[in-house]
Z-matrix of the N, CA and C atoms (Angstrom, degrees):
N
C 1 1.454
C 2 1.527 1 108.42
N 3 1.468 2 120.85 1 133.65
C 4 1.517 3 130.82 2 179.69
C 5 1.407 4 108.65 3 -77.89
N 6 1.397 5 114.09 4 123.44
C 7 1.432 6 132.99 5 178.84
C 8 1.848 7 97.72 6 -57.62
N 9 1.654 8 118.39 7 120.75
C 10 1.360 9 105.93 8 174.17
C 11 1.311 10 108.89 9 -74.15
N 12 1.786 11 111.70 10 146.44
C 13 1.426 12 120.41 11 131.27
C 14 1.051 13 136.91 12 -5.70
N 15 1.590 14 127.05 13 127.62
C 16 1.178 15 121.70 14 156.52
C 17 1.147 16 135.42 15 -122.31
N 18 1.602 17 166.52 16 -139.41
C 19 1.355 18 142.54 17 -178.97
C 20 1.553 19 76.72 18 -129.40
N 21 1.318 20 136.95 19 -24.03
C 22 1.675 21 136.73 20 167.09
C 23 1.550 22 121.39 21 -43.01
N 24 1.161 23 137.91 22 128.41
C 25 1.190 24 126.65 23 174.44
C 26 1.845 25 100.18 24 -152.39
N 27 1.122 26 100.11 25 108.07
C 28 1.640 27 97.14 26 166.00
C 29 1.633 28 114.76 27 -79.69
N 30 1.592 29 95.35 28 129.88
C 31 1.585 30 109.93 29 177.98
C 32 1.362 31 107.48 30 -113.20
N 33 1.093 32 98.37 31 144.28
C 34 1.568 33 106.78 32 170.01
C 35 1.803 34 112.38 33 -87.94
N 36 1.701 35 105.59 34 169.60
C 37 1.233 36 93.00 35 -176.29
C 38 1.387 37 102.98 36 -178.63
N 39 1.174 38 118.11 37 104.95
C 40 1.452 39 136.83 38 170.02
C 41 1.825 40 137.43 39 -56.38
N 42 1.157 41 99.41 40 104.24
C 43 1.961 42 84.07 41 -151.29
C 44 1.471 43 94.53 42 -110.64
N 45 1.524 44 113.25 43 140.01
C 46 1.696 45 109.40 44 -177.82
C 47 1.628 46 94.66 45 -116.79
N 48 1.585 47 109.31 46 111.70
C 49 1.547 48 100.52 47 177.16
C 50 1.177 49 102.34 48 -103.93
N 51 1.633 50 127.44 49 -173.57
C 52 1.169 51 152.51 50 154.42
C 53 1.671 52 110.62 51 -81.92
N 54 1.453 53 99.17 52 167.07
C 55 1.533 54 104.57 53 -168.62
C 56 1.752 55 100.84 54 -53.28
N 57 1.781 56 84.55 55 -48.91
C 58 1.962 57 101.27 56 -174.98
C 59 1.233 58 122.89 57 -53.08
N 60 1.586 59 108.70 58 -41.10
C 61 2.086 60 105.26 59 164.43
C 62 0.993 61 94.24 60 -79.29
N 63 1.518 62 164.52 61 -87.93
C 64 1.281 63 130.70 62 -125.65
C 65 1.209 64 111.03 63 -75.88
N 66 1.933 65 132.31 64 -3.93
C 67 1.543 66 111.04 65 168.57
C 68 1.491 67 97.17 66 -78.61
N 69 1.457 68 133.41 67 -16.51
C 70 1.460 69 126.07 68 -158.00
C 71 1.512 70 95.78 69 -81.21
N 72 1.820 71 104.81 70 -34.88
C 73 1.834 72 103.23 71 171.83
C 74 0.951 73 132.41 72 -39.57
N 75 1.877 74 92.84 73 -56.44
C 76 1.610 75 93.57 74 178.40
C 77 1.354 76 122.67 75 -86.07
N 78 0.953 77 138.95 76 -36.89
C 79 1.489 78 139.11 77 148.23
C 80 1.724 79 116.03 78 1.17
N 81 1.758 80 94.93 79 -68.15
C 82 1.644 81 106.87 80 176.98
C 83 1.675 82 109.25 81 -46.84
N 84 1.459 83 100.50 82 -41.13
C 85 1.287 84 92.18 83 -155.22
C 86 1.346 85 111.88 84 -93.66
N 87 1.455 86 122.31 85 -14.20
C 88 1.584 87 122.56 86 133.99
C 89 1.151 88 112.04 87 -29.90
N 90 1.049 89 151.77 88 -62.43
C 91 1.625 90 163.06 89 -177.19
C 92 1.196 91 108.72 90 -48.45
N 93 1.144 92 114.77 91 -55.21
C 94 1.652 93 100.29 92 -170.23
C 95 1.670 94 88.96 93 -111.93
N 96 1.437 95 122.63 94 47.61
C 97 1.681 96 93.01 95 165.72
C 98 1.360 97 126.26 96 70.10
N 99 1.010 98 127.39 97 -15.44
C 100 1.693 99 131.69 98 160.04
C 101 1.444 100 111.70 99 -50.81
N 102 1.354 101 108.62 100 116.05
C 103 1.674 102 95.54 101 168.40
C 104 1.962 103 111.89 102 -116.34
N 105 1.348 104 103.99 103 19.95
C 106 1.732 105 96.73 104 -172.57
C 107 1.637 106 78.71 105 -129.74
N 108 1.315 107 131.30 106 114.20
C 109 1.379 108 151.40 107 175.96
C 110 2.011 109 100.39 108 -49.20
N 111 1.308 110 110.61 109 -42.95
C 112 1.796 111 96.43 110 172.62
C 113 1.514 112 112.18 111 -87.77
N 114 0.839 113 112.42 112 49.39
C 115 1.625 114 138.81 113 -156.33
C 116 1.592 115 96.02 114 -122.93
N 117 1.566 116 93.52 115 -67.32
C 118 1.329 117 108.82 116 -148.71
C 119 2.103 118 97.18 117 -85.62
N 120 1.190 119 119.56 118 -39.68
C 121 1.231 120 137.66 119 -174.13
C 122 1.836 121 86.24 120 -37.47
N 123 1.005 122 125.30 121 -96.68
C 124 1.876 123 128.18 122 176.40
C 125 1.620 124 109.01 123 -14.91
N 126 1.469 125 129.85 124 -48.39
C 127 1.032 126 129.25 125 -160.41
C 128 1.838 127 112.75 126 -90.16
N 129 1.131 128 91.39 127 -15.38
C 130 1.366 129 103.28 128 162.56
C 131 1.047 130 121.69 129 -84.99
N 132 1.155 131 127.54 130 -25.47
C 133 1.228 132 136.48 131 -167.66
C 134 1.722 133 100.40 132 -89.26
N 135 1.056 134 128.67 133 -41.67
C 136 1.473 135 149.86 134 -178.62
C 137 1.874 136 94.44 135 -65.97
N 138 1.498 137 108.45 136 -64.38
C 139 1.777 138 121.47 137 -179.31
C 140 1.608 139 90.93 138 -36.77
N 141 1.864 140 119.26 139 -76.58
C 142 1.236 141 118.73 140 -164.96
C 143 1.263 142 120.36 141 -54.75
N 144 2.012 143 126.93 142 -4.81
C 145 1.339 144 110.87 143 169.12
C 146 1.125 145 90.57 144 -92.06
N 147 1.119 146 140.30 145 -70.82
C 148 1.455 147 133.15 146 -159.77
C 149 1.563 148 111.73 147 -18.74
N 150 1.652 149 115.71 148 -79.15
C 151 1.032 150 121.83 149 156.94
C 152 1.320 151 139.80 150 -3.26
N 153 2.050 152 109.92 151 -58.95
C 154 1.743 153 118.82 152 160.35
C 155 1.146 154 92.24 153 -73.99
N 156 1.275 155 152.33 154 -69.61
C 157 1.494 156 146.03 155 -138.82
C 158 2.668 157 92.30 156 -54.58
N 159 1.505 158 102.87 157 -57.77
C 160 1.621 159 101.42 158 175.98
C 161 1.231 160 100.84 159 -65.02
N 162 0.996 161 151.53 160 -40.35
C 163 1.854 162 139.96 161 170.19
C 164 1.661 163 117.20 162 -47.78
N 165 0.887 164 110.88 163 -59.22
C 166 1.483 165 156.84 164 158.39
C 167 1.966 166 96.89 165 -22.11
N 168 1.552 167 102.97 166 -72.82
C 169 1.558 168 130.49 167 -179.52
C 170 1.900 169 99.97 168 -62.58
N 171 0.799 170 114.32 169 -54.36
C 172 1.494 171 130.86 170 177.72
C 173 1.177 172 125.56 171 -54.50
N 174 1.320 173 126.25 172 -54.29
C 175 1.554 174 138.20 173 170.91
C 176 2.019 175 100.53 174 -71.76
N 177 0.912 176 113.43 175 -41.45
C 178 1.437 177 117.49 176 -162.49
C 179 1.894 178 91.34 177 -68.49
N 180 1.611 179 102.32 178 -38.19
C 181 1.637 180 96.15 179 -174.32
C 182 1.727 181 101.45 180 -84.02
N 183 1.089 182 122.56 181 -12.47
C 184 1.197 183 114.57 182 174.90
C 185 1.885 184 113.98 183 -77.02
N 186 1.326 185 84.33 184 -28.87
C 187 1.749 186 86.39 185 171.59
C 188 1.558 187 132.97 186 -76.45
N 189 1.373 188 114.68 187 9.35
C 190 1.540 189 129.62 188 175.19
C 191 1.620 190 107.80 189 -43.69
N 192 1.175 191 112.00 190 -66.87
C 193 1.219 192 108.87 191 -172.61
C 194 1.279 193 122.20 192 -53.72
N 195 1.658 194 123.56 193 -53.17
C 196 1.879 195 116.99 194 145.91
C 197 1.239 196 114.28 195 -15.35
N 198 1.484 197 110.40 196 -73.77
C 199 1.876 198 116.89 197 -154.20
C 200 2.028 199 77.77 198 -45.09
N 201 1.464 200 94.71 199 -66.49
C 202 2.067 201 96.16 200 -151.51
C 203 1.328 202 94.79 201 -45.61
N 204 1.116 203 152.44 202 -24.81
C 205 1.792 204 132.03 203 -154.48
C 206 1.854 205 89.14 204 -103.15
N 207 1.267 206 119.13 205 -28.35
C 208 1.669 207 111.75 206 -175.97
C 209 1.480 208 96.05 207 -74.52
N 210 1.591 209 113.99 208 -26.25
C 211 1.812 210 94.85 209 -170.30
C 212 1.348 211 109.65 210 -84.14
N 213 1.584 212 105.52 211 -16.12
C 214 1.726 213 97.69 212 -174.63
C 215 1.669 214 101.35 213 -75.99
N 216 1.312 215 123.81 214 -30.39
C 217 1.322 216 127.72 215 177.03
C 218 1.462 217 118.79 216 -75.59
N 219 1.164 218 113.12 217 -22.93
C 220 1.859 219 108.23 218 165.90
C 221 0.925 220 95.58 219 -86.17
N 222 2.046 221 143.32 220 -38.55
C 223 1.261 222 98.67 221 -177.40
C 224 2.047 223 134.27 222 -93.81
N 225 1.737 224 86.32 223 -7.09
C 226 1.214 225 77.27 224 158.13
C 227 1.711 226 137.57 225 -72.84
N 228 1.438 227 95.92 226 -16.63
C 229 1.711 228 83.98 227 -178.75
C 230 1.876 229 101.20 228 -82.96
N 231 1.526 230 110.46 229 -27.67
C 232 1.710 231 96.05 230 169.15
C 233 1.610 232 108.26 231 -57.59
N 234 1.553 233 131.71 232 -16.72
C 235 1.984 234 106.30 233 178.15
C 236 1.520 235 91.22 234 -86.87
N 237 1.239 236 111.67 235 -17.97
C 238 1.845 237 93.55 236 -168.55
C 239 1.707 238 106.35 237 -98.41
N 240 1.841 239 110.84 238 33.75
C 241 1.367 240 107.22 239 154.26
C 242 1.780 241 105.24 240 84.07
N 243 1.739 242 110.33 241 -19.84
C 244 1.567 243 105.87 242 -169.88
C 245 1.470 244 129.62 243 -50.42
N 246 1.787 245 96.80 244 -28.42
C 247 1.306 246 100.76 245 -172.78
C 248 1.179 247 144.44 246 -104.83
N 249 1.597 248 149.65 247 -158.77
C 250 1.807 249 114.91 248 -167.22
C 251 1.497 250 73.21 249 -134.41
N 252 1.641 251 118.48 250 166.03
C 253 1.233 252 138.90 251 165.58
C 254 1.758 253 94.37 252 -71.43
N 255 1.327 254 111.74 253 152.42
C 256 1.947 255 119.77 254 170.17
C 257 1.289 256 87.94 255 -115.17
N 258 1.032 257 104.97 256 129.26
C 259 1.797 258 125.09 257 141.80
C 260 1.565 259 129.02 258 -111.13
N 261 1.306 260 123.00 259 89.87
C 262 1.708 261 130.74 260 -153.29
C 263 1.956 262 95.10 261 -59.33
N 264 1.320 263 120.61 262 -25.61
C 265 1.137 264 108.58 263 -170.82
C 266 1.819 265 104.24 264 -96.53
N 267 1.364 266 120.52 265 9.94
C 268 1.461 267 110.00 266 177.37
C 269 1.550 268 82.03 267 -109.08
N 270 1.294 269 148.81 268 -52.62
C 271 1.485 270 140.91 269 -157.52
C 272 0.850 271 120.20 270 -45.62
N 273 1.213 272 116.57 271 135.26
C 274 2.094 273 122.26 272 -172.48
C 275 1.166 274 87.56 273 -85.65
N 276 0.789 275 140.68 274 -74.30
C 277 1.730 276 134.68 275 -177.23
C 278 1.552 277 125.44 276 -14.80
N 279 1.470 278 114.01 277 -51.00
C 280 1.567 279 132.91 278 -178.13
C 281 1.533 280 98.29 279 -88.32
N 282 1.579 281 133.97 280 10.75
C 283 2.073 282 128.54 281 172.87
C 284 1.252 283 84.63 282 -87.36
């Protein structure tokens, strides 16, 4: 019987730091409790999305007022006739 698949795959991964990232390594990983440094390499990596993902969340809510002034302007030029219906399956662009 064939052992199933999984979407898991451990990779290996070779990292060449400087004196300055690996004190910043270990440092991090003082921080959160890591005490085996290839430990910590993944969790940083996970910290730095989180991090863009709230930057990311932040700028996008800071941009409300843009989105509202572009929608009053797309929809005013749709009452004043400016704009064309899209159809993705007639566009030469989207074959």
């Amino acid at each position: 019987m064939a052992t199933p698949k999984t979407a898991i795959h451990n990779n290996t991964l070779t990292v060449h730091l400087t004196d300055e990232e690996h004190a910043l390594l270990e440092s991090f990983a003082a921080e959160q409790g890591i005490k085996d440094l290839a430990e910590a390499v993944p969790a940083m990596i996970h910290e730095l999305a989180r991090l863009h993902d709230e930057l990311w969340d932040k700028q996008f809510a800071a941009s409300e007022n843009v989105l509202d002034q572009l929608a009053e302007e797309t929809l005013a030029e749709y009452h004043a006739g400016l704009t064309e219906d899209f159809d993705p399956d007639t566009d030469p662009d989207l074959q």
